[in-house]
C-alpha positions as CSV (number, residue, x, y, z in Angstrom):
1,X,0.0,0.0,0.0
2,X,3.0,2.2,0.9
3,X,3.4,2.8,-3.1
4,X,0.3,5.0,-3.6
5,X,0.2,8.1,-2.4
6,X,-2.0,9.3,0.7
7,X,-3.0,4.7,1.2
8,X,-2.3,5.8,4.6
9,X,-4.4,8.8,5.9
10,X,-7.3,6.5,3.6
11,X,-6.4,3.7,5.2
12,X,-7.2,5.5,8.6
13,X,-10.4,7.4,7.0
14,X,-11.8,4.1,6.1
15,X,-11.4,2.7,9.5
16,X,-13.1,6.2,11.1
17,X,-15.8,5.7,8.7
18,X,-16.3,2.1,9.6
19,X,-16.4,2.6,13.2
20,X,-18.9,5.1,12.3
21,X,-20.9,2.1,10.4
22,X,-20.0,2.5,7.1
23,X,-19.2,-1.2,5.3
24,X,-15.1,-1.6,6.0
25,X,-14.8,-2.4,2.0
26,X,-17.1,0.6,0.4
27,X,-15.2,2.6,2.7
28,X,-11.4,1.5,2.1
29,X,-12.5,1.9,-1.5
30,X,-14.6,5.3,-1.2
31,X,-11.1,6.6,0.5
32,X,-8.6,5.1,-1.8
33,X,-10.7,7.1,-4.7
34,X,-10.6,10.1,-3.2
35,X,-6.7,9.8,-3.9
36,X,-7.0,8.7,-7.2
37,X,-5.0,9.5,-10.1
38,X,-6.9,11.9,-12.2
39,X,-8.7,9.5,-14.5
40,X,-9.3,7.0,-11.0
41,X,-8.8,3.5,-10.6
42,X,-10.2,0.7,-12.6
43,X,-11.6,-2.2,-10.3
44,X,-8.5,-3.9,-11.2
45,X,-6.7,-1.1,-9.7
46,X,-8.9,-0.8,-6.6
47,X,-8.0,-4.3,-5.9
48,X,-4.1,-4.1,-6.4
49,X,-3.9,-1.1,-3.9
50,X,-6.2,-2.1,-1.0
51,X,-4.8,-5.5,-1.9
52,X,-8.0,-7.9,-2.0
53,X,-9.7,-10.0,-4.3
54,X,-11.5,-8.2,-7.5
55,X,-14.9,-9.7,-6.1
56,X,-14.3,-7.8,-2.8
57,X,-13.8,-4.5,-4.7
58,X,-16.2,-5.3,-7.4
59,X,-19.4,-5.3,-4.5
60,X,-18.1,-2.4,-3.1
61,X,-18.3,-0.6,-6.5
62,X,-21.8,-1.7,-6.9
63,X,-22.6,-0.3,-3.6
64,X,-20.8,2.8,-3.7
65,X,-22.1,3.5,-7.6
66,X,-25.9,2.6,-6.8
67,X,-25.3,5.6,-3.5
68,X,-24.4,8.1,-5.7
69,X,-20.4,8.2,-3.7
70,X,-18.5,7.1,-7.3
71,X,-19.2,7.0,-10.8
72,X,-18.3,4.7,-13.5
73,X,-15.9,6.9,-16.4
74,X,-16.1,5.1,-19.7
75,X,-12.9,5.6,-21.2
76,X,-12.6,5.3,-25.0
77,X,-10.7,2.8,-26.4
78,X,-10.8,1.2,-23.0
79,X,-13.1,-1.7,-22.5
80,X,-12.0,-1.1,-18.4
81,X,-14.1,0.9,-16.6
82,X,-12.5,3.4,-14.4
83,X,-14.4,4.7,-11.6
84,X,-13.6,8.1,-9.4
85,X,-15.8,10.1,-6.9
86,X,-18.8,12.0,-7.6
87,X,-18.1,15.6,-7.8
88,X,-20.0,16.8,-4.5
89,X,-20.8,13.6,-3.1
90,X,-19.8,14.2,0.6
91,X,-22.3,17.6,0.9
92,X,-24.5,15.8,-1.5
93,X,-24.9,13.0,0.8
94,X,-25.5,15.3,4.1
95,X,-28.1,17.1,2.1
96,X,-30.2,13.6,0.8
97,X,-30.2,12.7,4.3
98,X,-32.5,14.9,5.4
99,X,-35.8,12.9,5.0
100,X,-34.4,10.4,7.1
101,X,-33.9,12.6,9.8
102,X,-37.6,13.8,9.2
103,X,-39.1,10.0,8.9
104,X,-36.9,9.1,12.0
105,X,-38.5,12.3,13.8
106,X,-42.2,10.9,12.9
107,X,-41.2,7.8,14.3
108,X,-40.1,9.3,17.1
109,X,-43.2,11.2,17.8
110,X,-45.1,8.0,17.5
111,X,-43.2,6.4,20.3
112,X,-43.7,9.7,22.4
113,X,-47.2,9.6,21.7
114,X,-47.5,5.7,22.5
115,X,-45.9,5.9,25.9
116,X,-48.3,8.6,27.9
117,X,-47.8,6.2,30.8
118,X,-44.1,7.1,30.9
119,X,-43.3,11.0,30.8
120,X,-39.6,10.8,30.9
121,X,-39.8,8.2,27.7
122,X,-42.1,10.5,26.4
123,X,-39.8,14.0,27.0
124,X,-36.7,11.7,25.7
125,X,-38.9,10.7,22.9
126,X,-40.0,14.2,21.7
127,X,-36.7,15.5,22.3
128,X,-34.4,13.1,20.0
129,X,-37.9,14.3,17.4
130,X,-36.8,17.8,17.6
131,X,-33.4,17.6,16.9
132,X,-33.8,15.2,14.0
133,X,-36.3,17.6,12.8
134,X,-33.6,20.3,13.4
135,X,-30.9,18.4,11.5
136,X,-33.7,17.6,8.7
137,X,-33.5,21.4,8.3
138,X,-30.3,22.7,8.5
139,X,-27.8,20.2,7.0
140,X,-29.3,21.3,3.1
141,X,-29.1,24.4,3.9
142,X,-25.3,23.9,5.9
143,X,-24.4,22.3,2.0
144,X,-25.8,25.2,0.1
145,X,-23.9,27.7,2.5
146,X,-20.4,25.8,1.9
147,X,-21.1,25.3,-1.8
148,X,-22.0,28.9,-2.2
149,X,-18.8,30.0,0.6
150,X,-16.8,27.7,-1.7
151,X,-18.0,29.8,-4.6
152,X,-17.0,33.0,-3.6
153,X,-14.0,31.9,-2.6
154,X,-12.9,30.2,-5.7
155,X,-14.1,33.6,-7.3
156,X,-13.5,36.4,-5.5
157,X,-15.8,39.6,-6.3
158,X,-13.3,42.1,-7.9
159,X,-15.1,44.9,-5.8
């Protein structure tokens, strides 16, 4: 792994994001991407640097593609596929999380309402709602701030 450059800050990124409960092999692969050569990895690739089976980095791939995390580059004259991260993916993904946060906050609420017999259940209950509900409404609007903070700073107005 020592021969490509960053395998070991990915290496440790992986293992953060699957103590976090991310699958260990979407997220060795997810990490090894994001220090890809500019035209990525093909799945042959993958498998040579994380140094596992082409099966192993061919579910991940499937995983990762069908989330929206990597995309597939047809290259021409290539029959390989290559495959790199999605531009935007990581505030892309905080931002398609918000109905979960919302459905988990109903279900919450059901629970609250459920368990009249036991107000501290009930307070814990409607509390873990509103901060879902909370989180349901400002992590799109936390992307859309860094995209558009991104923005000006990648083009600073003249004035």
């Amino acid at each position: 792994m020592g021969e490509h450059p960053g395998a070991e800050p990915a290496e440790q990124a992986a293992a953060m994001l699957a103590a976090a409960g991310m699958a260990r092999m979407p997220a060795r692969v997810m990490m090894a991407l994001v220090g890809s050569p500019d035209d990525g990895y093909t799945a042959a690739e993958l498998a040579e640097r994380l140094g596992v089976s082409a099966a192993a980095v061919s579910g991940a791939v499937r995983y990762l593609v069908s989330m929206r995390f990597i995309q597939r580059l047809p290259r021409p004259g290539d029959r390989r596929d290559r495959y790199d991260i999605v531009d935007d993916a990581w505030a892309g993904m905080i931002s398609s999380n918000a109905p979960l946060y919302s459905g988990l906050a109903s279900a919450m609420d059901g629970i609250a309402d459920e368990n009249g017999d036991a107000p501290m259940s009930v307070a814990r209950a409607r509390e873990i709602a509103d901060f879902l509900r909370y989180l349901a409404e400002r992590m799109p609007r936390l992307a859309d701030e860094w995209r558009a903070d991104r923005a000006a700073r990648s083009h600073p107005d003249p004035g």
